[in-house]
N, C-alpha and C positions, 0 to 999 in steps of 0.2 A: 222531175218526175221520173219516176222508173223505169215506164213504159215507153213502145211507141208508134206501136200502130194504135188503131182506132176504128171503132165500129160503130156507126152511126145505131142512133135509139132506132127503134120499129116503126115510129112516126116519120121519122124522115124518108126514109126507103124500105120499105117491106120486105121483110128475108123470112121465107116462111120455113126455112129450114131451124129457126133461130126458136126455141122455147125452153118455160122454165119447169124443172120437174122437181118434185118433192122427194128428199132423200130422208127417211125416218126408217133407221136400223133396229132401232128402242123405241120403247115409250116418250123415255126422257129425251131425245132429240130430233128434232125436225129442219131440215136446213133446205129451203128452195135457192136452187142452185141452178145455173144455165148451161142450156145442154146445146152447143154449136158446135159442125165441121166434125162429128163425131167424136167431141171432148168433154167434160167436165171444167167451167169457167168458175172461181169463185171466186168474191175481195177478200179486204184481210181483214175485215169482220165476221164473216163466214168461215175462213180458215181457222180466226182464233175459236169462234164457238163450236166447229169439229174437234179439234184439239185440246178445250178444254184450259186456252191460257187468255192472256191478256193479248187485244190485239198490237200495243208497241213490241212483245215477244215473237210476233209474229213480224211484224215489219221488220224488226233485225236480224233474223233469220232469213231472211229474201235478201235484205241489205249484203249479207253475208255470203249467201247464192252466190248473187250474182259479182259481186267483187271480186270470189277467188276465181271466175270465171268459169264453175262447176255447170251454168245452163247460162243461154244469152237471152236476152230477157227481148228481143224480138220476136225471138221461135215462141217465149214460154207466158209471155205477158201482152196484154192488149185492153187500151184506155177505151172504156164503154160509157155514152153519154148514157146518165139515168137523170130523168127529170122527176122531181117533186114539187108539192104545194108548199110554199113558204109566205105566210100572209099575205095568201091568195092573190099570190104571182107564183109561173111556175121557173122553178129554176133550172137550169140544165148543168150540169157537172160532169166530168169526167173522170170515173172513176177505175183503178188502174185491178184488171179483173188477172189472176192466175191460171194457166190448164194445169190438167192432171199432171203435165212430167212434171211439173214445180211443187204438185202437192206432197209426190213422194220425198224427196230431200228435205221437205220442212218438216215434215211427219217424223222424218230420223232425226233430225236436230231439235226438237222439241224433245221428242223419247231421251237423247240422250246428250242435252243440256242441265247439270244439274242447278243454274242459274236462273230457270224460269217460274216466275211467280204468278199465279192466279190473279 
């Protein structure tokens, strides 16, 4: 796992600082995105659908972050339980969320990767 802190769902302890806001610049995209501790939190489904690529382009691109050792992925990343309905059981998962300083360095490595596919 990439990540390694961890922020408990809203079910488990209440942080009313914690909410999700709707980012729609165009018509053509709408991305709700979590807004905590005064940052922008998003996965790398989110990432890839701002970006415009595939989300494995986007996982190797953080891959790559964080290896050269350009951001630590404790400051810049943090494992968020999201529960769903899964044949009506809910499952709880841990899914590894980025803030805003990580979204900038993917945003320049996406612009100026010319190896990345849709």
């Amino acid at each position: 796992m990439l990540c390694h802190r961890t922020h408990r769902h809203p079910m488990d302890t209440p942080a009313p600082q914690n909410e999700i806001v709707v980012y729609q610049p165009d018509g053509d995209l709408r991305l709700e995105v979590r807004l905590e501790a005064e940052t922008v939190w998003l996965n790398q489904s989110k990432l890839a659908e701002l970006f415009g690529v595939d989300r494995t382009v986007i996982n190797r691109h953080i891959h790559n972050i964080f290896k050269s050792g350009e951001l630590d992925s404790t400051a810049t990343c943090a494992n968020i339980a999201q529960v769903q309905d899964e044949g009506g059981r809910l499952i709880r998962r841990l899914i590894p969320f980025y803030n805003l300083d990580h979204c900038c360095p993917i945003k320049t490595q996406v612009t100026n990767s010319p190896n990345n596919s849709n």
